[in-house]
N, CA, C and O atoms as CSV, one atom per row, in Angstrom:
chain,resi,resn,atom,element,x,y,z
A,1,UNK,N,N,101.363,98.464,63.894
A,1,UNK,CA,C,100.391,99.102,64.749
A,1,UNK,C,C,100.433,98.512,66.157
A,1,UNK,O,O,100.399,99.333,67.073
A,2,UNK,N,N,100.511,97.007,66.524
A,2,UNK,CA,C,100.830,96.636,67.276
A,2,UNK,C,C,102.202,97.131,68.197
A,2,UNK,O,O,102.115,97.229,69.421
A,3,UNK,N,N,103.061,97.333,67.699
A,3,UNK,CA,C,104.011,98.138,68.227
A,3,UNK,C,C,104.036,99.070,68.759
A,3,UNK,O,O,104.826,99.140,69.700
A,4,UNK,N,N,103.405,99.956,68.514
A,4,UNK,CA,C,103.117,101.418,68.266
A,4,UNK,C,C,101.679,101.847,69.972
A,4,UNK,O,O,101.458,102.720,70.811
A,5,UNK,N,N,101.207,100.633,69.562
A,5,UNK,CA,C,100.056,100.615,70.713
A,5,UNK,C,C,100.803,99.970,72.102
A,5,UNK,O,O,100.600,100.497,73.196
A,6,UNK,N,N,101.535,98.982,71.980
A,6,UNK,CA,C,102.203,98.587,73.270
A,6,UNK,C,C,103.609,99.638,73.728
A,6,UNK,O,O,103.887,99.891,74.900
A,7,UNK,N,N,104.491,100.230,72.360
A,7,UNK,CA,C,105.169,101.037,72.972
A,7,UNK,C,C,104.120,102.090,73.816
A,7,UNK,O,O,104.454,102.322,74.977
A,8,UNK,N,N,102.826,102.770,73.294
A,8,UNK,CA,C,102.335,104.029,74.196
A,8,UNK,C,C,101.565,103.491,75.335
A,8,UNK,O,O,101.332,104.230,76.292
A,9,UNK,N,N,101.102,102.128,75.316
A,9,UNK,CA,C,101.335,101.619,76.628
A,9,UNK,C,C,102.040,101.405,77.925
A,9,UNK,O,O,101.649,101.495,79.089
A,10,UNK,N,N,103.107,101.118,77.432
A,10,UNK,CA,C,104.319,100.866,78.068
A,10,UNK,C,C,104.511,102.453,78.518
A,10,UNK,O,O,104.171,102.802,79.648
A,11,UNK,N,N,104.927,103.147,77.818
A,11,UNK,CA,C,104.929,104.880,78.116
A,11,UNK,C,C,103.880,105.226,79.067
A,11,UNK,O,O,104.262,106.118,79.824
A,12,UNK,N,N,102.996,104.932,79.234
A,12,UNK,CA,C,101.421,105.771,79.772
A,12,UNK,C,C,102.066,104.880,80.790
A,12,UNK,O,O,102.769,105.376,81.669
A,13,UNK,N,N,101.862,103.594,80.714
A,13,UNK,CA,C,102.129,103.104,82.118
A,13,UNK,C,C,102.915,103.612,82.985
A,13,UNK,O,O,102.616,104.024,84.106
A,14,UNK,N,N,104.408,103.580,82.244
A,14,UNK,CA,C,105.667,104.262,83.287
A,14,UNK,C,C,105.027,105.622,83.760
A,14,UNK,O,O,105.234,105.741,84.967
A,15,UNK,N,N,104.291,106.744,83.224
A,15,UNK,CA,C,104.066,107.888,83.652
A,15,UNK,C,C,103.186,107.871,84.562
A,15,UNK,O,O,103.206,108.721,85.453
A,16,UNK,N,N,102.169,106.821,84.506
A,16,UNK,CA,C,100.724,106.594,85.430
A,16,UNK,C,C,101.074,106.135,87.051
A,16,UNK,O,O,100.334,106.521,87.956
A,17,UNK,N,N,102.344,105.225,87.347
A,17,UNK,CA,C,102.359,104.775,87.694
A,17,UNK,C,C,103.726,105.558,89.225
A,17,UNK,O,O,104.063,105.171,90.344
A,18,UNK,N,N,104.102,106.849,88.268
A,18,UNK,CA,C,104.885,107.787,89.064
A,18,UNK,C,C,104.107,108.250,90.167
A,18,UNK,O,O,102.908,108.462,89.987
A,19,UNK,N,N,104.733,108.473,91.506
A,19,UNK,CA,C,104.264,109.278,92.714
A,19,UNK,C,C,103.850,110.804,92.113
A,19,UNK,O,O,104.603,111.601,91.553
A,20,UNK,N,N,101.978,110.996,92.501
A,20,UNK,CA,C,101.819,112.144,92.026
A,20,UNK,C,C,100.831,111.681,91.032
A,20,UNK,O,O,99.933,112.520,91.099
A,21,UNK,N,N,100.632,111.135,90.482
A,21,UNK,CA,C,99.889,110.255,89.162
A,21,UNK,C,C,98.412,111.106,89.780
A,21,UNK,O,O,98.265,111.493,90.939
A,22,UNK,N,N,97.707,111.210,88.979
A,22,UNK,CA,C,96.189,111.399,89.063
A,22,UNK,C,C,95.306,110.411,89.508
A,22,UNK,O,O,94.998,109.418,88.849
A,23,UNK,N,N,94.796,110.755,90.912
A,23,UNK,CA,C,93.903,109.697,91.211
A,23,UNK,C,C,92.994,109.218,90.132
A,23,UNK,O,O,92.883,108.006,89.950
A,24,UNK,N,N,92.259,110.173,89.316
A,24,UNK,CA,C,91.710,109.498,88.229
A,24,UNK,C,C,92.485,108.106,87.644
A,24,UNK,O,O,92.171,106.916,87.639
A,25,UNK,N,N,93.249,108.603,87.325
A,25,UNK,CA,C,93.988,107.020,87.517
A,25,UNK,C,C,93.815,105.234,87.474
A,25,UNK,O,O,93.515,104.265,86.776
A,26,UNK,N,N,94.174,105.604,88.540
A,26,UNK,CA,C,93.654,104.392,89.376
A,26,UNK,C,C,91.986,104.206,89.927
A,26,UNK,O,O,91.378,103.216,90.333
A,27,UNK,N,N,91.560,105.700,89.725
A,27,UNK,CA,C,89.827,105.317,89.926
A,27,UNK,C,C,89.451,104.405,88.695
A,27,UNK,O,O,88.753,103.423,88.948
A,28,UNK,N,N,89.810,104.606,87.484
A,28,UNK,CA,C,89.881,104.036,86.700
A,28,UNK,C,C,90.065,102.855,86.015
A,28,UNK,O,O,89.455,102.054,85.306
A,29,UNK,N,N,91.242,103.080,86.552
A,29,UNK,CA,C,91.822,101.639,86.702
A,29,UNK,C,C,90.988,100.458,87.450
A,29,UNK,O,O,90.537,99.399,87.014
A,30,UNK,N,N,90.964,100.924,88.475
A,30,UNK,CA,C,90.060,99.799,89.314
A,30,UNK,C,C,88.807,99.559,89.081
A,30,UNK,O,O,88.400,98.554,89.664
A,31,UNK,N,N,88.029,100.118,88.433
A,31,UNK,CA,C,86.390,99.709,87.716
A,31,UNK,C,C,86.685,98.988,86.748
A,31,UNK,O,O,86.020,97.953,86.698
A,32,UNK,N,N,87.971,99.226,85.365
A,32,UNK,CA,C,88.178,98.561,84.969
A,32,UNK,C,C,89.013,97.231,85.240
A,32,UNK,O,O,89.406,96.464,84.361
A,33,UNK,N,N,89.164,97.127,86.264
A,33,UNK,CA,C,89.529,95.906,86.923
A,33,UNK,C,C,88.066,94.795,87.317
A,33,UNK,O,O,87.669,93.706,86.904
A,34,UNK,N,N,87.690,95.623,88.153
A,34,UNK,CA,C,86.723,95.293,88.638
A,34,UNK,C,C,85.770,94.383,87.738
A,34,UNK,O,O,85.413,93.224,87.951
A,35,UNK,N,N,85.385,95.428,86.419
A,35,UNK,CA,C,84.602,94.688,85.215
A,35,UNK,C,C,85.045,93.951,84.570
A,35,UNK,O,O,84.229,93.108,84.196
A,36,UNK,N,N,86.569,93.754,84.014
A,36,UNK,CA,C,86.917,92.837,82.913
A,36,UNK,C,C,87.849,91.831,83.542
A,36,UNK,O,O,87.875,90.709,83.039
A,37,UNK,N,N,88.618,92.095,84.583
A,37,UNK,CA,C,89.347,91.026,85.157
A,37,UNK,C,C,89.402,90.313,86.690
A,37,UNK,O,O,90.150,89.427,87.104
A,38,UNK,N,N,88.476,90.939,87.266
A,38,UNK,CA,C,88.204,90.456,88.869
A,38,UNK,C,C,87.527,89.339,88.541
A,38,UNK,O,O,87.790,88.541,89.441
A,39,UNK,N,N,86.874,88.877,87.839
A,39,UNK,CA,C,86.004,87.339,87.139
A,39,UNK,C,C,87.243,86.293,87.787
A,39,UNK,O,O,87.309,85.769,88.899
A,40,UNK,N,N,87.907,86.243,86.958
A,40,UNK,CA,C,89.277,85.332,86.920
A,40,UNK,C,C,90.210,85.586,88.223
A,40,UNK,O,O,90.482,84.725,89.060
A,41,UNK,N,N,90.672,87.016,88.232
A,41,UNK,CA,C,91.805,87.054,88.918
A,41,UNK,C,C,91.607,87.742,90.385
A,41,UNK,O,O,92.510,88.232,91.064
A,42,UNK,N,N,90.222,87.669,90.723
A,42,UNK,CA,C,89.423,88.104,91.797
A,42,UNK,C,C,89.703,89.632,92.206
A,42,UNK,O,O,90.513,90.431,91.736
A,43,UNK,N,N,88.934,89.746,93.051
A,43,UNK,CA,C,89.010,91.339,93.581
A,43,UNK,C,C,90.242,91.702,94.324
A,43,UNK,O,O,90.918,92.727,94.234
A,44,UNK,N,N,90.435,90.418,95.250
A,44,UNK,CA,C,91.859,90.541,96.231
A,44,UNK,C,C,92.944,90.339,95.459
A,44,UNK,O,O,94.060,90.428,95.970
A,45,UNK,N,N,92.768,89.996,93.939
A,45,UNK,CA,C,94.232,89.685,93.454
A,45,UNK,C,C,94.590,88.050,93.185
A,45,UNK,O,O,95.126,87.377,92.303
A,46,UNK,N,N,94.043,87.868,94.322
A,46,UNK,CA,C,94.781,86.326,94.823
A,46,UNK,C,C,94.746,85.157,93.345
A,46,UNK,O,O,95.554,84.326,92.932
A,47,UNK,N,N,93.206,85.674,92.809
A,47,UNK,CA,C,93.204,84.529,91.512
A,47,UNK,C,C,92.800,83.413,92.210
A,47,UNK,O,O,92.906,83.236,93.423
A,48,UNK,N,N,92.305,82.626,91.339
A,48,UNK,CA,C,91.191,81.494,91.562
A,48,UNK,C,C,91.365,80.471,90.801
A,48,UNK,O,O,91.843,80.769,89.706
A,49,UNK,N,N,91.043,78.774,91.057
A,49,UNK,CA,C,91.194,77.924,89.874
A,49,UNK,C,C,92.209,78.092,89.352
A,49,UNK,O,O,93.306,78.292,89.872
A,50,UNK,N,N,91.818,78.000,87.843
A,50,UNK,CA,C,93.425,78.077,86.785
A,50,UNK,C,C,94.026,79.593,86.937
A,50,UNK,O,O,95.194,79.831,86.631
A,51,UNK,N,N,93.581,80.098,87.185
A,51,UNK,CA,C,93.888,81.953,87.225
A,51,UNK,C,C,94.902,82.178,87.591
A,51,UNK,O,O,94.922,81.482,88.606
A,52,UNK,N,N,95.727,82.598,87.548
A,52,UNK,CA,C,96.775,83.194,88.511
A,52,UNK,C,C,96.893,84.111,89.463
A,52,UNK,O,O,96.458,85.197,89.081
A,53,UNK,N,N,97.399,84.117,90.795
A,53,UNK,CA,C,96.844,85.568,91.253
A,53,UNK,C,C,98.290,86.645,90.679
A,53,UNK,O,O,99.339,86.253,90.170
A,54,UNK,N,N,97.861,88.075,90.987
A,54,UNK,CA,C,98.123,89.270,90.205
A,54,UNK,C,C,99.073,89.957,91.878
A,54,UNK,O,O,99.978,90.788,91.803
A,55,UNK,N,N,98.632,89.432,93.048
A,55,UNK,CA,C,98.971,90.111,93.747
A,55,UNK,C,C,100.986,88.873,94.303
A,55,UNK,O,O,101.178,87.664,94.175
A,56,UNK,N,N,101.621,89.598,94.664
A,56,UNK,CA,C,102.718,88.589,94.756
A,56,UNK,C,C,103.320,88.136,93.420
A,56,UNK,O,O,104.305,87.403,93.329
A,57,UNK,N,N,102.666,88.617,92.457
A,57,UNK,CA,C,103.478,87.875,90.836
A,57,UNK,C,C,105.001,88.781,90.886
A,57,UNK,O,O,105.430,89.752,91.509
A,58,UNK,N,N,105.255,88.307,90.364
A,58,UNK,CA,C,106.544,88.947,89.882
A,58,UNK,C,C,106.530,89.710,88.415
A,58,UNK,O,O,107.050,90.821,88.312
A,59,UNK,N,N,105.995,89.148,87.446
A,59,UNK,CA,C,105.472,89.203,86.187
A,59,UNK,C,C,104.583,90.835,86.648
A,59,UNK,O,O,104.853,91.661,85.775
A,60,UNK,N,N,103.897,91.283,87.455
A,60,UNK,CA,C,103.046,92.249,87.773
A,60,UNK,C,C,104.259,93.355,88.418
A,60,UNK,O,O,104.178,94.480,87.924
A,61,UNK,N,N,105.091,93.213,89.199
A,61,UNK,CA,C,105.550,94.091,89.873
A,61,UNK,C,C,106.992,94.299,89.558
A,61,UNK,O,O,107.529,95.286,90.061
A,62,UNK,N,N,107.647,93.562,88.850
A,62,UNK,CA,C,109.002,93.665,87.921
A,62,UNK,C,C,109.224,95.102,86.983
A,62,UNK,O,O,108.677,95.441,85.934
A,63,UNK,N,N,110.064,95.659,87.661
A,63,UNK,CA,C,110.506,97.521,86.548
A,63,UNK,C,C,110.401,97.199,85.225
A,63,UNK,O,O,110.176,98.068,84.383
A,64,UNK,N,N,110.523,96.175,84.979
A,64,UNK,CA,C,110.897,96.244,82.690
A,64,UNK,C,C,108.747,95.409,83.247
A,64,UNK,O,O,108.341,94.456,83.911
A,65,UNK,N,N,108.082,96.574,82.418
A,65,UNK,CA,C,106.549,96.170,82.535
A,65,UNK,C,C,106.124,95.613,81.395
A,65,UNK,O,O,104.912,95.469,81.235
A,66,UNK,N,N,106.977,95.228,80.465
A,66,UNK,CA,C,107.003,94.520,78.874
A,66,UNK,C,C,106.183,93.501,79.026
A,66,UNK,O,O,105.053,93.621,78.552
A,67,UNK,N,N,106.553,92.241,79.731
A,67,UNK,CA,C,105.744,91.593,80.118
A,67,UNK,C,C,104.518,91.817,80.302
A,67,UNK,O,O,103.695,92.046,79.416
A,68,UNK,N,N,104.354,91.772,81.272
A,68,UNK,CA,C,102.797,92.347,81.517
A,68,UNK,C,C,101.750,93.109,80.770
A,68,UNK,O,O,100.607,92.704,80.979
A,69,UNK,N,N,101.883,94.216,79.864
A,69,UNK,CA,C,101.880,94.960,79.189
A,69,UNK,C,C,101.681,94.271,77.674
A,69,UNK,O,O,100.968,94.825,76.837
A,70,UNK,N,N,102.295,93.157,77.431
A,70,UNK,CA,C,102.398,92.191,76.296
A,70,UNK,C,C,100.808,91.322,76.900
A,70,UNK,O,O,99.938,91.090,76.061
A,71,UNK,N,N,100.654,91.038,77.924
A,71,UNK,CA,C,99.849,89.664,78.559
A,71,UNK,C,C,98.648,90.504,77.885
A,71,UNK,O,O,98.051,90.179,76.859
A,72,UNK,N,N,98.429,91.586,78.627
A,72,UNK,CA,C,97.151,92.260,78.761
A,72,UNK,C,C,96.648,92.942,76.803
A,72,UNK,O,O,95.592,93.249,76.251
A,73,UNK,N,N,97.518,92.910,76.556
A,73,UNK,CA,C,97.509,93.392,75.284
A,73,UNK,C,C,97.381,92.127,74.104
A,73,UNK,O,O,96.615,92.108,73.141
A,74,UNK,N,N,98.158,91.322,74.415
A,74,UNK,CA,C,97.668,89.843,73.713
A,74,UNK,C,C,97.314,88.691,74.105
A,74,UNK,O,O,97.422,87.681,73.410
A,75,UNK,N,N,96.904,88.718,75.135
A,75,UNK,CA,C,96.759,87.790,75.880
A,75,UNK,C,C,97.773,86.559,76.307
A,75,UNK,O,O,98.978,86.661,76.080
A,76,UNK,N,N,97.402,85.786,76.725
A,76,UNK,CA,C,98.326,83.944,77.344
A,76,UNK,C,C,97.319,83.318,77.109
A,76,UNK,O,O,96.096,83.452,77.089
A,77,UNK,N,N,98.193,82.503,76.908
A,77,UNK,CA,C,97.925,80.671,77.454
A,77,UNK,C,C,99.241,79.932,77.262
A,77,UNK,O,O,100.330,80.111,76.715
A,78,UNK,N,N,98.344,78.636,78.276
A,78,UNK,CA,C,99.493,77.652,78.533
A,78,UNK,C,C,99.490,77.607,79.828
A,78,UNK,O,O,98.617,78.165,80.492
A,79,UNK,N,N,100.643,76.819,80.431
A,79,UNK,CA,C,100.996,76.778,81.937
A,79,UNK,C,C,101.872,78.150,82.190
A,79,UNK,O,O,102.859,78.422,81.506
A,80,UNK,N,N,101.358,79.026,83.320
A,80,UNK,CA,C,102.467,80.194,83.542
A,80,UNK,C,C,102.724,79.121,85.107
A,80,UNK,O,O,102.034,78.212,85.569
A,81,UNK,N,N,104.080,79.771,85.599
A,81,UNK,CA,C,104.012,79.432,87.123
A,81,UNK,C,C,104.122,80.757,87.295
A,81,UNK,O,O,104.338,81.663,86.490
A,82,UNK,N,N,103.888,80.745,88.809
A,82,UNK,CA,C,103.733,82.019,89.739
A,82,UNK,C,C,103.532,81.662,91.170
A,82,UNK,O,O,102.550,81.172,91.728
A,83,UNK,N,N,105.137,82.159,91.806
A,83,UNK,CA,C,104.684,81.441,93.180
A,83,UNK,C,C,105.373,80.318,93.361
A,83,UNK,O,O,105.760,80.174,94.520
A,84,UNK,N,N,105.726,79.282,92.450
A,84,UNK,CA,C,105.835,78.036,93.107
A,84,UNK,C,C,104.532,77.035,92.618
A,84,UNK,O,O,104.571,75.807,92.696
A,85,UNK,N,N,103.505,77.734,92.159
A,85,UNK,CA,C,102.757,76.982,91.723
A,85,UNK,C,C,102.184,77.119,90.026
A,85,UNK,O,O,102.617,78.061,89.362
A,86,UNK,N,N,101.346,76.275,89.489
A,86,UNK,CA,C,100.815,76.181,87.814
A,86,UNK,C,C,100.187,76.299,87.321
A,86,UNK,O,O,99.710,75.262,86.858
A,87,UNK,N,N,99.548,77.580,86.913
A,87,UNK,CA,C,98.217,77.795,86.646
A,87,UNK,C,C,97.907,77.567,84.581
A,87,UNK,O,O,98.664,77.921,83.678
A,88,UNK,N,N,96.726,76.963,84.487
A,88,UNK,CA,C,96.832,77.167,82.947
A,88,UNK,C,C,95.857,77.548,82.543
A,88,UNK,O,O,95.289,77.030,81.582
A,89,UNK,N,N,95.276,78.903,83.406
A,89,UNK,CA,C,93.727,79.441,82.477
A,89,UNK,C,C,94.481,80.467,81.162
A,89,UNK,O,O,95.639,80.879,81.234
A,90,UNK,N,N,93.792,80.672,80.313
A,90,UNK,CA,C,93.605,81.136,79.718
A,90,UNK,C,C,93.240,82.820,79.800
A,90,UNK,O,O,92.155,83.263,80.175
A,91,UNK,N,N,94.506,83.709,79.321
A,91,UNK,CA,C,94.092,84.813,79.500
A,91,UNK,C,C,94.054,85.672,77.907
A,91,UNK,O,O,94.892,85.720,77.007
A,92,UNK,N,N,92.571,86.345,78.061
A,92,UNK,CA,C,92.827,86.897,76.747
A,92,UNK,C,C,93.015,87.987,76.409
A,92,UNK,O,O,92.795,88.749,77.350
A,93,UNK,N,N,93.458,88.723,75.120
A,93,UNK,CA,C,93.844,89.819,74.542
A,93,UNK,C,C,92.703,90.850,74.665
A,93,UNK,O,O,91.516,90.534,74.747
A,94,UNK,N,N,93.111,91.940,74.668
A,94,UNK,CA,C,92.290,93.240,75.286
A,94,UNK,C,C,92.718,93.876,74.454
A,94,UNK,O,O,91.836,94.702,74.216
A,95,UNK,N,N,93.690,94.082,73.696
A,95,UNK,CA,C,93.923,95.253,72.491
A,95,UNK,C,C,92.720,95.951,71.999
A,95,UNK,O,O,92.495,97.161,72.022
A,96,UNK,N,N,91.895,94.879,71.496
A,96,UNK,CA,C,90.518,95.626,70.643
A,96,UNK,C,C,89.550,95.370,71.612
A,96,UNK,O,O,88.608,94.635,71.315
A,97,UNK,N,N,89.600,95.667,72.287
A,97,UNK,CA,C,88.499,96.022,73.378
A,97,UNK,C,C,88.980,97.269,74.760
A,97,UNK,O,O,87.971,97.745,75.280
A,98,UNK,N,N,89.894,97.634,75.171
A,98,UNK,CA,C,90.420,98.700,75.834
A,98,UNK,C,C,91.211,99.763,75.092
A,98,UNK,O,O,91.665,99.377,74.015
A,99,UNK,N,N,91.463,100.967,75.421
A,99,UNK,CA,C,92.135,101.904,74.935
A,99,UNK,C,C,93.442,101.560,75.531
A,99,UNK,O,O,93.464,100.633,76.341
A,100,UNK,N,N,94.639,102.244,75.210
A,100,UNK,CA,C,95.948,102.261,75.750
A,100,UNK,C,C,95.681,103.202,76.809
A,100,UNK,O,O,96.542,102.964,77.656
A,101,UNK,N,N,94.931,104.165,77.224
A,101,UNK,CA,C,94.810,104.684,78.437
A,101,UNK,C,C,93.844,103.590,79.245
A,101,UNK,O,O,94.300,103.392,80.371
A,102,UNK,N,N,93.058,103.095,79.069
A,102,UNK,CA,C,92.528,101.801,79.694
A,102,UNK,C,C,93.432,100.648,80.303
A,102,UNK,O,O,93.369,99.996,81.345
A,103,UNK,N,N,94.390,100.670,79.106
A,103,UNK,CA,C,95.777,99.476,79.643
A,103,UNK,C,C,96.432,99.914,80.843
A,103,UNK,O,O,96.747,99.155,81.760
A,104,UNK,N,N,96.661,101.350,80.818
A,104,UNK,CA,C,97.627,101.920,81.373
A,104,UNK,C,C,97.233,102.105,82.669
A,104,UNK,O,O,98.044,102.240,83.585
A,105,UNK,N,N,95.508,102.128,82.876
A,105,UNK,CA,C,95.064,102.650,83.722
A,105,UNK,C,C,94.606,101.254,85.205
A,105,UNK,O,O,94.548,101.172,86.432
A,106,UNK,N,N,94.443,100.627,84.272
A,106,UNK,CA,C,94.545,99.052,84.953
A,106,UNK,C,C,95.366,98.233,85.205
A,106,UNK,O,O,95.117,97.439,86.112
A,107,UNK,N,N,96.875,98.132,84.343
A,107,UNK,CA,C,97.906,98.063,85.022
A,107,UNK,C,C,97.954,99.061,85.969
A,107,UNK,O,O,97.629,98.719,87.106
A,108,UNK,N,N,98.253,100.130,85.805
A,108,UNK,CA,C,98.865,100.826,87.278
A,108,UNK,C,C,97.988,100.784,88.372
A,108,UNK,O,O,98.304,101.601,89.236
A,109,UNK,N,N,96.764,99.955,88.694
A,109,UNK,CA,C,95.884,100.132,89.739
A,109,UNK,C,C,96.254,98.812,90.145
A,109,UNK,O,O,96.292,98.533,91.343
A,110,UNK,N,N,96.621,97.691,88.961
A,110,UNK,CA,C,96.862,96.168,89.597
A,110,UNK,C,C,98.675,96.624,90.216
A,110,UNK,O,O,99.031,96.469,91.384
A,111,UNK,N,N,99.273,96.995,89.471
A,111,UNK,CA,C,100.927,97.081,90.067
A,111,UNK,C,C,100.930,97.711,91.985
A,111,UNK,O,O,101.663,97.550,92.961
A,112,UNK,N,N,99.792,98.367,91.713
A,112,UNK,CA,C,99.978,99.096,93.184
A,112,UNK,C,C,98.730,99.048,94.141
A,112,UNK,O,O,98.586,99.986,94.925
A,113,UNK,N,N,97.823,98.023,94.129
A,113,UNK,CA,C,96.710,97.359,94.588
A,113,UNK,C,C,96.870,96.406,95.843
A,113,UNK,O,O,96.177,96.238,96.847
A,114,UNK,N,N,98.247,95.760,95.322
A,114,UNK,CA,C,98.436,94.944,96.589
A,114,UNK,C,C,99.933,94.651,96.653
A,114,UNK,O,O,100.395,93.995,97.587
């Protein structure tokens, strides 16, 4: 099932994220930004404390979105770098708490936000 939910992730994303996409979208996207991950990874992106920021990652803006897509879906921990620098907050899994159009919809508002 896990599979199955990150492959139609991964899918929704690549389609969400095409020129032309539905502003709904990213309206979307960004409230749900706003509510579940601007805490940590702030509004500008930049990230705070242990956080990482989202804007400048590579991990965020890299074509194979597996990564990312994996983070948000099962979360991290540990030390990630990003940047040059070491962040070790703790990020957690969203599977059972967002829809795969929720995933899809908040990645593609963070990939193209900043």
């Amino acid at each position: 099932m896990k599979f199955f939910a990150f492959a139609l992730a991964l899918g929704v994303l690549a389609f969400a994220a095409q020129p032309g996409a539905p502003a709904s979208a990213a309206s979307d996207g960004q409230t749900i930004f706003v509510t579940k991950c601007a805490a940590c990874h702030q509004a500008t992106g930049l990230g705070s404390g242990p956080y990482p920021p989202l804007a400048g990652n590579t991990d965020v803006t890299a074509a194979d979105t597996s990564t990312i897509v994996a983070t948000v879906l099962n979360g991290r921990s540990g030390p990630i770098q990003v940047n040059g620098t070491t962040f070790s907050g703790a990020m957690p899994a969203w599977q059972d708490q967002l829809t795969n159009d929720d995933i899809a919809a908040v990645l593609s508002y963070v990939r193209s936000a900043w």
